[in-house]
One Martini backbone bead per residue (centre of mass of N, CA, C, O) as a GRO file, in nm:
protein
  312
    1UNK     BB    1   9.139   7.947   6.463
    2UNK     BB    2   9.241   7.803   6.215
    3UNK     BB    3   9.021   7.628   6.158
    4UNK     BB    4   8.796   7.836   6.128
    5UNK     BB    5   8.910   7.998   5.893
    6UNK     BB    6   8.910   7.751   5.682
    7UNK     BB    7   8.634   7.716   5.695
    8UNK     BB    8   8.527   7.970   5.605
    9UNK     BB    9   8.736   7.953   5.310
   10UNK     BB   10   8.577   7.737   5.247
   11UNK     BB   11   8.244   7.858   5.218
   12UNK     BB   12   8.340   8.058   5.013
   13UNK     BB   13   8.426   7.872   4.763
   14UNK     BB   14   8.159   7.693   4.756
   15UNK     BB   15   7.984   7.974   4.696
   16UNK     BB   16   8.099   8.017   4.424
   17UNK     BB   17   8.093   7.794   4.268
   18UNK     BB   18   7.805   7.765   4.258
   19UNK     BB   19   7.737   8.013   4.160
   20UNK     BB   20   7.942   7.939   3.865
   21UNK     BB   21   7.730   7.753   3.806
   22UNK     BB   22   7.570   7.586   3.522
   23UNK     BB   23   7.275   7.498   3.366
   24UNK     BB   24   7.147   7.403   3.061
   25UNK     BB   25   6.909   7.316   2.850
   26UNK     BB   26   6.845   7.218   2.499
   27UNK     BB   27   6.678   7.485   2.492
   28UNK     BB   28   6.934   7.649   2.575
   29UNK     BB   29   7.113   7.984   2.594
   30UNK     BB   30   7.415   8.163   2.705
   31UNK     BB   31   7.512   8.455   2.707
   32UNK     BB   32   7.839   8.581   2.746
   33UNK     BB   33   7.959   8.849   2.982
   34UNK     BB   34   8.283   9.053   3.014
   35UNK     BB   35   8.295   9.315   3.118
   36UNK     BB   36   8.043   9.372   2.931
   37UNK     BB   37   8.137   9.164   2.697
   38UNK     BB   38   8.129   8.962   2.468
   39UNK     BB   39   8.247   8.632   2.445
   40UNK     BB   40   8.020   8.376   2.480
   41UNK     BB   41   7.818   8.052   2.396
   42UNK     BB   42   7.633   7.901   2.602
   43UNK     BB   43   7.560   7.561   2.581
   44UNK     BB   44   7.445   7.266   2.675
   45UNK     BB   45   7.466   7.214   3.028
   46UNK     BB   46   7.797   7.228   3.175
   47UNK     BB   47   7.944   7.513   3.333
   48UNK     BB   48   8.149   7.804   3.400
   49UNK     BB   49   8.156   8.090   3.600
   50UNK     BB   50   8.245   8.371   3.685
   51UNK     BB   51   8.191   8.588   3.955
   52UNK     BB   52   8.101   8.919   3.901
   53UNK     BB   53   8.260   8.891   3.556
   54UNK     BB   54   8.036   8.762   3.500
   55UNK     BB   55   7.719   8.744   3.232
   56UNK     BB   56   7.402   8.622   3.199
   57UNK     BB   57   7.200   8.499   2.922
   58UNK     BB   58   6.898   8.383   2.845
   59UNK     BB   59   6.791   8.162   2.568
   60UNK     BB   60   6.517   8.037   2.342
   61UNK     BB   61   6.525   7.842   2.077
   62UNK     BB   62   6.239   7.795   2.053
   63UNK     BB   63   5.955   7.808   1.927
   64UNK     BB   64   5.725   8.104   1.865
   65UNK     BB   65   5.437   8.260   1.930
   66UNK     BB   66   5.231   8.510   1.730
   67UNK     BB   67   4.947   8.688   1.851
   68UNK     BB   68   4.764   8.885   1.574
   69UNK     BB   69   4.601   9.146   1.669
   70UNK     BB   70   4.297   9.287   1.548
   71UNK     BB   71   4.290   9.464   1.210
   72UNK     BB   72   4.262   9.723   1.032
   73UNK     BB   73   4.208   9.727   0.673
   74UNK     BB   74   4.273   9.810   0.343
   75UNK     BB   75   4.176   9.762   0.031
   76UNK     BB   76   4.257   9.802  -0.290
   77UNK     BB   77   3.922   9.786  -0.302
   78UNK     BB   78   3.816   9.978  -0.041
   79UNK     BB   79   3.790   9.758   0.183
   80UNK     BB   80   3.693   9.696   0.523
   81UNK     BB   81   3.894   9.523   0.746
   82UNK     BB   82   3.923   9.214   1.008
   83UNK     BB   83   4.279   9.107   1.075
   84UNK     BB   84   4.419   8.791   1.160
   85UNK     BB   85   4.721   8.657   1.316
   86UNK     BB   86   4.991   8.367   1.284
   87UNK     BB   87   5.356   8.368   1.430
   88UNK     BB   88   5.698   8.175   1.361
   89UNK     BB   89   5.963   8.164   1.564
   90UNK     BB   90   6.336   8.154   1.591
   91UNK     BB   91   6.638   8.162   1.731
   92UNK     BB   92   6.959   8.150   1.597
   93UNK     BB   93   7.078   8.403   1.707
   94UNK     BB   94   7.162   8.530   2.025
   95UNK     BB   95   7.390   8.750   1.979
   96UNK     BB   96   7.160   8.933   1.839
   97UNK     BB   97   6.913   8.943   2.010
   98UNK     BB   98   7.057   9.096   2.253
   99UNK     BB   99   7.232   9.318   2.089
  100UNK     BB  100   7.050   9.447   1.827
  101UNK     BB  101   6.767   9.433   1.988
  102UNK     BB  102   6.636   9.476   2.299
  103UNK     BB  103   6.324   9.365   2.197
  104UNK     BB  104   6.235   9.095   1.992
  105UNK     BB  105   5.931   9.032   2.076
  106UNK     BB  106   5.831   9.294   1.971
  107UNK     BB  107   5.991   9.336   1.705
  108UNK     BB  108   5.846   9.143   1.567
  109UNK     BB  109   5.524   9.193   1.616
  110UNK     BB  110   5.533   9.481   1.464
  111UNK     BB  111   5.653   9.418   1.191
  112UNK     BB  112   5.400   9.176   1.118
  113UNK     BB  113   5.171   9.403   1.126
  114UNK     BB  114   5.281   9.614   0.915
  115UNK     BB  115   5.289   9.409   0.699
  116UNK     BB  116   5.014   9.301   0.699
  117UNK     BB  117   4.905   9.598   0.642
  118UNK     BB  118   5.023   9.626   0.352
  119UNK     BB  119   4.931   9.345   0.194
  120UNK     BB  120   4.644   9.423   0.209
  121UNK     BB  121   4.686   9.701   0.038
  122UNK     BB  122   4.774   9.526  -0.266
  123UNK     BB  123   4.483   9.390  -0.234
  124UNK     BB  124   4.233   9.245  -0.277
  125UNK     BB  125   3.933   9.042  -0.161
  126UNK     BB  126   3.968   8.800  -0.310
  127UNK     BB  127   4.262   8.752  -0.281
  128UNK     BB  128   4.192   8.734   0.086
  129UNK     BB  129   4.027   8.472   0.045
  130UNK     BB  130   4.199   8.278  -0.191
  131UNK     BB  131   4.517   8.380  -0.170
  132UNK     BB  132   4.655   8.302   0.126
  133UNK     BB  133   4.913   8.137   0.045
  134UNK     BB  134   5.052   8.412  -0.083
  135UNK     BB  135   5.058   8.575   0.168
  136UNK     BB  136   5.158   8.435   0.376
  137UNK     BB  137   5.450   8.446   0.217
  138UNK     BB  138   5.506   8.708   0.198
  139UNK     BB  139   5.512   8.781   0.506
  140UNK     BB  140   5.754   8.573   0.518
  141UNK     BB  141   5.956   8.750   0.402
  142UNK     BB  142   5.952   9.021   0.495
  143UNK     BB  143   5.984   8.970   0.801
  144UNK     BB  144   6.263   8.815   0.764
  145UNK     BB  145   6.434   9.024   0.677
  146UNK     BB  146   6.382   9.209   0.902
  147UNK     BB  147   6.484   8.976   1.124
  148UNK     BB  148   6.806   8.878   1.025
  149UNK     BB  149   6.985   9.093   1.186
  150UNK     BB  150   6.845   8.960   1.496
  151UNK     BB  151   6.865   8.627   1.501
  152UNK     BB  152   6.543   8.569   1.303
  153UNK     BB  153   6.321   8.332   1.260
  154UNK     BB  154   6.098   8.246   1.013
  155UNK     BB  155   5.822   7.991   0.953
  156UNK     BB  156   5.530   8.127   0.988
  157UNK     BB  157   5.241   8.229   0.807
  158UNK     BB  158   4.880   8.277   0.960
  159UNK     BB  159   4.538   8.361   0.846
  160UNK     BB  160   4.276   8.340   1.062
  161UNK     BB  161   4.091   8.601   0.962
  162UNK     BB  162   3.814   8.739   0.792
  163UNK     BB  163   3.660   9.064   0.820
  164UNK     BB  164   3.383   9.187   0.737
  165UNK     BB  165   3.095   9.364   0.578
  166UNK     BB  166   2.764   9.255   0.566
  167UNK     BB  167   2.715   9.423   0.285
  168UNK     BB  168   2.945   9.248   0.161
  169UNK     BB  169   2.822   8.960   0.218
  170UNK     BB  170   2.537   9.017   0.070
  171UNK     BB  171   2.695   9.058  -0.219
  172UNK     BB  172   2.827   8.781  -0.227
  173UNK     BB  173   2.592   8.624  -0.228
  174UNK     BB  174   2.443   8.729  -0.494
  175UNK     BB  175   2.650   8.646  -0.660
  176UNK     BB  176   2.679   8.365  -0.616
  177UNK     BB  177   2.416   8.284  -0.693
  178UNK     BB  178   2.412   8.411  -0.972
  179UNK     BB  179   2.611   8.185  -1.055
  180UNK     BB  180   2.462   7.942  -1.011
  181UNK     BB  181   2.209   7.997  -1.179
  182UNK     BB  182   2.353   8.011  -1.460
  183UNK     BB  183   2.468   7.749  -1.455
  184UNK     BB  184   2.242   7.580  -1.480
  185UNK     BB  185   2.111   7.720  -1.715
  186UNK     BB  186   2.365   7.549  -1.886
  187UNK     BB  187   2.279   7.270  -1.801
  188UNK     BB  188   1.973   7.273  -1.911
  189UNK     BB  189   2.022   7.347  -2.173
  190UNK     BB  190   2.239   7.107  -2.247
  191UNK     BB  191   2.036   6.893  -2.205
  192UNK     BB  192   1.824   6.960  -2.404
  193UNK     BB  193   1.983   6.932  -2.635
  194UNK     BB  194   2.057   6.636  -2.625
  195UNK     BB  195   1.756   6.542  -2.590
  196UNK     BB  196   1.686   6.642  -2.884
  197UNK     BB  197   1.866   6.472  -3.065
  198UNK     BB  198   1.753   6.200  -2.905
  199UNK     BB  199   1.458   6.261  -3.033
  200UNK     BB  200   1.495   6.247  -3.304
  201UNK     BB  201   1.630   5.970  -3.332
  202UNK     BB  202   1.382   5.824  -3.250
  203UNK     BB  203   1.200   5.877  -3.449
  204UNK     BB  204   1.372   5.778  -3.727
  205UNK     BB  205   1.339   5.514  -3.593
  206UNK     BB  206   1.016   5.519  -3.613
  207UNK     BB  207   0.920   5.570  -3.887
  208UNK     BB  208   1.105   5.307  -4.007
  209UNK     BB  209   0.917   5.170  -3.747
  210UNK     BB  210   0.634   5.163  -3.658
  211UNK     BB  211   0.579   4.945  -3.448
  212UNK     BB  212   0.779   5.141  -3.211
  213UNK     BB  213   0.506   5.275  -3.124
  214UNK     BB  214   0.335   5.058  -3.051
  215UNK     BB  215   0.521   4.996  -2.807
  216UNK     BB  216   0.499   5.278  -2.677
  217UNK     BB  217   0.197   5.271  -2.620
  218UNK     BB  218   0.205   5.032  -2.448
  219UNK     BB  219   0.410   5.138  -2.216
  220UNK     BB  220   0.258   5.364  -2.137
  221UNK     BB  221   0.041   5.208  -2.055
  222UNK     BB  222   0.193   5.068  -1.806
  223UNK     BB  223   0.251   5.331  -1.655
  224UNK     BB  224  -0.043   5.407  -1.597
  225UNK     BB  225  -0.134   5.129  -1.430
  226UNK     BB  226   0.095   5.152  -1.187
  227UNK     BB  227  -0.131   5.379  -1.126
  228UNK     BB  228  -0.390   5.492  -0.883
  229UNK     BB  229  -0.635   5.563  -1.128
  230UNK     BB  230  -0.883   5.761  -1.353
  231UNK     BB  231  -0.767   5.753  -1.647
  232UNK     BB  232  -0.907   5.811  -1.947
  233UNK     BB  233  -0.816   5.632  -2.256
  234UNK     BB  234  -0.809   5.677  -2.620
  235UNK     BB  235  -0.755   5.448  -2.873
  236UNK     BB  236  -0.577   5.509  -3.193
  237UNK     BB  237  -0.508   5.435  -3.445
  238UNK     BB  238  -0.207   5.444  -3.656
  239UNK     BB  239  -0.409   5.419  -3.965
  240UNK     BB  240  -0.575   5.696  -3.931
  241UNK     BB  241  -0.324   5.916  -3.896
  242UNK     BB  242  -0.176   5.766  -4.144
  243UNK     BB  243  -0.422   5.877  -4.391
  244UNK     BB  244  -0.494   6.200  -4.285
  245UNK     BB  245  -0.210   6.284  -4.356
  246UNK     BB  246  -0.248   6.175  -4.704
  247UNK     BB  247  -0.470   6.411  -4.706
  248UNK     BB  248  -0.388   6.647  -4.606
  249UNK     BB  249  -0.127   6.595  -4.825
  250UNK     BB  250  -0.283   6.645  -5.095
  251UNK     BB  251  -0.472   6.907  -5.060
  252UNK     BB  252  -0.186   7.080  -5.011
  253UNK     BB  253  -0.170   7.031  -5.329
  254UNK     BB  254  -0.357   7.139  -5.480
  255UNK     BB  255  -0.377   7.419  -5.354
  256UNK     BB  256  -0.109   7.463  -5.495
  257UNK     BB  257  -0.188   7.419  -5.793
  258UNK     BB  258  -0.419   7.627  -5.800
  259UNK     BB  259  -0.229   7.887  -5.737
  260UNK     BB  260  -0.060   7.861  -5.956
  261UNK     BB  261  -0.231   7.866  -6.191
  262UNK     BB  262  -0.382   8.191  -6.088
  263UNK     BB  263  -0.064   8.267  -6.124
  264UNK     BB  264  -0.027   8.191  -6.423
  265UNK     BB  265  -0.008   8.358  -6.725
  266UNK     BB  266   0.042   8.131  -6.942
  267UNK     BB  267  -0.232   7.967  -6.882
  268UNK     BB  268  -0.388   8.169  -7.024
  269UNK     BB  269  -0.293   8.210  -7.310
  270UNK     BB  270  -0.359   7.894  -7.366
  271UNK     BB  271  -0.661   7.941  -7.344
  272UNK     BB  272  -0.686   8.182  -7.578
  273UNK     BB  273  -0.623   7.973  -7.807
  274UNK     BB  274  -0.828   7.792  -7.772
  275UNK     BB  275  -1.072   7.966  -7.823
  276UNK     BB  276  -0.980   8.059  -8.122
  277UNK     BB  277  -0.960   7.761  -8.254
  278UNK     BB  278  -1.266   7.741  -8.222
  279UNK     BB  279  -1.363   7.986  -8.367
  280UNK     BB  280  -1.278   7.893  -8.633
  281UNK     BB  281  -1.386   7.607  -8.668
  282UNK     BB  282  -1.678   7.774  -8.651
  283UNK     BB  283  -1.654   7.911  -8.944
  284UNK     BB  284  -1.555   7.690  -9.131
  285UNK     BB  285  -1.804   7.578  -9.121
  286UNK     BB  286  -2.121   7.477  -9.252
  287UNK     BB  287  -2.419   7.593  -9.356
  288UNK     BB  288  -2.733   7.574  -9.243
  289UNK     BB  289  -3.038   7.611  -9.478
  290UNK     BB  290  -3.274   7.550  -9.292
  291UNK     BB  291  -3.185   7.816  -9.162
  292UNK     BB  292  -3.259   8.132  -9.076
  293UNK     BB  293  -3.136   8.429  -9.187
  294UNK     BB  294  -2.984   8.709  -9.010
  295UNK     BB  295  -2.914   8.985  -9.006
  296UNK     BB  296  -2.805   9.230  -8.831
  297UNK     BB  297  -3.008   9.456  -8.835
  298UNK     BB  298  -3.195   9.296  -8.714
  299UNK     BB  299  -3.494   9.268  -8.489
  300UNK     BB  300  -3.613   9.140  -8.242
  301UNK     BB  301  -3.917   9.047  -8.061
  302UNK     BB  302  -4.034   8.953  -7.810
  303UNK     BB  303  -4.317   8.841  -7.695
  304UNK     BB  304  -4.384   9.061  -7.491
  305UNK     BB  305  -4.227   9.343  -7.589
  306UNK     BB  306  -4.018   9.468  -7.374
  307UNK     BB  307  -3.773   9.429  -7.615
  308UNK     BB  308  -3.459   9.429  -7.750
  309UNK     BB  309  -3.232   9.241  -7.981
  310UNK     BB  310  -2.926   9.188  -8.085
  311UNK     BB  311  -2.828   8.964  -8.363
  312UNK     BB  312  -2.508   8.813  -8.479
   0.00000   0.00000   0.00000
């Protein structure tokens, strides 16, 4: 009977001891409360509780990721969009995420969402296309603030995609397109004044060296002839172009001298001065006596008799 006993209190003991007994892996952390009270945080490793009068809490404190399922959002220039992000966070103290915050796994996740939704709300809709690791990282400011307290780090915030509106992708489009456009016509403007610029130097050293024309045309000839076609092509030297030129050139330069003439009033002047003293010339020479003089009053008659004539 006493051995019996014996055995049956190895076995209450043995059963309690186990009971006692705990081991946490290396990314566990144990939180124990002795009558109610936190006590202290046990593990990684093996411990023992009291039973019954010891309380253990696991807490995991690996990184964990919260995916923020996709919400409407207007942003600061009035466009609906619909974004979803991705967040990491890890416990840094297991008795603040135990003791502090009920469910700390909620309250990350609600913190994360209304922030998220705040903070596209202060922003432009270009800003959150081009600028988004400005907002990753606020709202990684602001969700680990509030999540401090809770003895929860915050380690990175991902904004996984953003949903526009169709009319709005349109607009975009057509946007995107004409800024392409402009710069074409910007990049094309600019080739053709280069291209502008190098063909005056090229003139003007061909002007200074006729052969070197002589040559282009030669060439030129070479490249119609390396394609099979049938253009005929009429060769003209080049002295009757520049030949054809400086009489162009002549006859453009008298017209100028004959309008210049018939508007310059000082060369009337100068003929008028010159018929008057020929006509002086002419009054001062000797009169010829074998010529008979004619009165003024005088009037002769044609031979046919139709008319008078006055002669002074």
């Amino acid at each position: 009977m006493g051995e019996f006993a014996l055995l049956i209190a190895a076995g209450i003991a043995a059963a309690i001891f186990k009971s006692g007994v705990r081991v946490d892996r290396e990314y566990e952390r144990g939180v124990m409360f002795r009558l109610g009270r936190f006590q202290k945080i046990q593990g990684p490793g093996l411990y023992f509780t009291v039973p019954i009068i010891d309380q253990k809490v696991q807490v995991d404190i690996r990184t964990k990721t919260v995916d923020i399922a996709p919400q409407e959002a207007v942003t600061a220039d009035s466009v609906t969009i619909k974004i979803n992000a991705v967040l990491y966070y890890r416990i840094i103290d297991p008795m603040k995420a135990i003791s502090r915050v009920e469910n700390y796994q909620m309250a990350v996740y609600q913190a994360s969402m209304t922030t998220l939704r705040n903070i596209v709300g202060q922003h432009n809709l270009d800003d959150m296309l081009q600028s988004r690791d400005k907002i990753n990282a606020k709202v990684q400011e602001i969700v680990d603030e509030i999540t401090e307290p809770w003895g929860v780090e915050i380690e990175r915030v991902e904004l996984k995609d953003v949903e526009i509106p169709i009319s709005m992708q349109r607009a975009m489009a057509k946007e995107a397109e004409a800024a392409r456009e402009k710069r074409a016509r910007l990049i094309k403007a600019e080739a053709e004044q280069e291209a502008s610029k190098l063909l005056s130097q090229a003139a003007q050293q061909m002007m200074e060296n006729p052969a070197a024309l002589e040559l282009r045309r030669l060439q030129m000839l070479t490249e119609i002839g390396a394609e099979n076609n049938t253009t005929t092509l009429v060769m003209i030297p080049s002295d009757i172009i520049s030949l054809a030129k400086e009489w162009s050139t002549a006859a453009q330069h008298s017209n100028i001298a004959a309008l210049a003439n018939q508007l310059n009033p000082a060369q009337h002047v100068e003929r008028l001065n010159a018929a008057t003293s020929v006509a002086q010339l002419n009054l001062s020479a000797p009169v010829d006596t074998q010529q008979p003089l004619i009165s003024p009053n005088e009037s002769t008659t044609s031979p046919q008799g139709q008319g008078n004539n006055n002669i002074t």
